[in-house]
N, C-alpha and C positions, 0 to 999 in steps of 0.2 A: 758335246754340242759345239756346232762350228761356228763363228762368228764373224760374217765379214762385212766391213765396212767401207763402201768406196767413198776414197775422196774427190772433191770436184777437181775436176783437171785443169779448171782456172777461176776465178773469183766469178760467185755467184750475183744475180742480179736482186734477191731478195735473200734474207735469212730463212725463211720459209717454203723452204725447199726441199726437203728427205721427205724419200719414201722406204719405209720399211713392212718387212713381211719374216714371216715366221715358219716354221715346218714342222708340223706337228706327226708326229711319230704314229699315232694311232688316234684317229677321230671320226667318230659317229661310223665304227667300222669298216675305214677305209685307213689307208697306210700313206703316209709321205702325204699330208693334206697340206695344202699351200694356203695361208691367210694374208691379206693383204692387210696392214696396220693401217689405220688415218682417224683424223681428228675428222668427230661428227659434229661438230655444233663449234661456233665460233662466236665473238662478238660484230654487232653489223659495220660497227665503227672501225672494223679491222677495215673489211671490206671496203668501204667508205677512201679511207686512207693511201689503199694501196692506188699505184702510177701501172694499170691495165698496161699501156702500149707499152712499156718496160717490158715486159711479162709474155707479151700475148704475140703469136707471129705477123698478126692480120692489123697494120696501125690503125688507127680509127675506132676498131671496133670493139675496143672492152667494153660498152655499155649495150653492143644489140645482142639481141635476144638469143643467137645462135652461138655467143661467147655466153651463155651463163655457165654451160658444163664446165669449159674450161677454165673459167676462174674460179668454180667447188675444183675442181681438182686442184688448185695451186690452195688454197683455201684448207683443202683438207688434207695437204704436207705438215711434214712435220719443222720445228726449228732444231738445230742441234743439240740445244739444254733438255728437250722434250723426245729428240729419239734417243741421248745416253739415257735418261731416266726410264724411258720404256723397256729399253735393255737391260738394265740393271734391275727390274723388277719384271722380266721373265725371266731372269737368271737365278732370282732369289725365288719365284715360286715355284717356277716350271721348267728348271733345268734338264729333270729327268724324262719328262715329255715331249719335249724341242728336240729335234734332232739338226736344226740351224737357223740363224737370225741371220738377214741381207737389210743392209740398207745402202742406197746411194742418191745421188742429187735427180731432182728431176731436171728431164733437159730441155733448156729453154732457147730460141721462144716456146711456148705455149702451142700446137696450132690450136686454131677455131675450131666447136664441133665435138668436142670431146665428151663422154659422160663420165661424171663424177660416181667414184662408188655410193653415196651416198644418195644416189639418184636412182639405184635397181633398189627392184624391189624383190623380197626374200620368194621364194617359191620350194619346189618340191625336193631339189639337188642345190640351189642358191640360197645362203644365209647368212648371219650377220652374228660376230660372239659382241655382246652387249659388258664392254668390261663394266660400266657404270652400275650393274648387278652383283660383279663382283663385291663380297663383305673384304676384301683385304686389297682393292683398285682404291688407290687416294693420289694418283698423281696430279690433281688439281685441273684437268683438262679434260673432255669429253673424246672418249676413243671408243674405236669398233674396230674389226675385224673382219674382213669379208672372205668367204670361202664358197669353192663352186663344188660339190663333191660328186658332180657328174669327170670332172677333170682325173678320177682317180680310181683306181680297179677297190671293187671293195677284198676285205682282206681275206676272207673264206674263200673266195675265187685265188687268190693269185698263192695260198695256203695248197689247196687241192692241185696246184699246176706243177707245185715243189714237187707234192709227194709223189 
């Protein structure tokens, strides 16, 4: 399993900034499925606390309505104590089913406008792996997974193309 890690190329603006994603080898009969990691639920006081125009490309406007995706998506990065721990516990269950972990900083400003994965909603190819189901997920924080499996040939098709 490959494991890469980019570092920020200068001092970030919050600690809460890694996005991480995973590559699962074979899922739901499709090969190389790409999941996107993120914290789904957070505290509101986080929120509360955080300095928007820091963060956000558009000054003024962390508080209107057209920044709320944008700040779920800073929202639902990860910190770096939280993506080593995510790593170190796909590596301890799911090593043989990963075929690679990516994480690097989101890059900031923020723009305006954005949707947060936590804001789709699952449908017939779009879904969500619910670690919080997991019986052996205990990293103390609410995480999901999001994957699109229209993004990927299913694996009897691209099997049939070999032979």
């Amino acid at each position: 399993m490959e494991i890469n890690i980019i570092a920020p190329e200068r001092p970030l603006p919050i600690d809460r900034a890694y996005a991480v994603s995973m590559t699962i080898k074979s899922f739901k009969g499709r090969r190389d499925v790409e999941v996107h990691l993120f914290r789904s639920a957070w505290d509101p006081e986080e929120e509360e606390a955080i300095d928007w125009d820091k963060l956000l490309a558009a000054q003024g406007m962390g508080e209107a309505p057209e920044a709320a995706g944008s700040r779920r998506v800073i929202l639902e990065a990860l910190m770096p104590a939280e993506r080593d721990a995510i790593i170190a516990y796909l590596k301890e269950h799911y090593a043989n089913r990963l075929s690679a972990i990516f994480s690097a900083p989101i890059p900031f400003p923020v723009p305006i406008g954005l949707m947060a994965l936590s804001d789709i909603s699952e449908g017939k190819s779009i879904g969500f792996i619910h670690f919080e189901r997991i019986p052996h997920f205990n990293l103390g924080f609410a995480l999901r997974g999001f994957y699109d499996l229209s993004q990927h040939p299913p694996i009897v098709e691209t099997e049939a193309a070999a032979g």
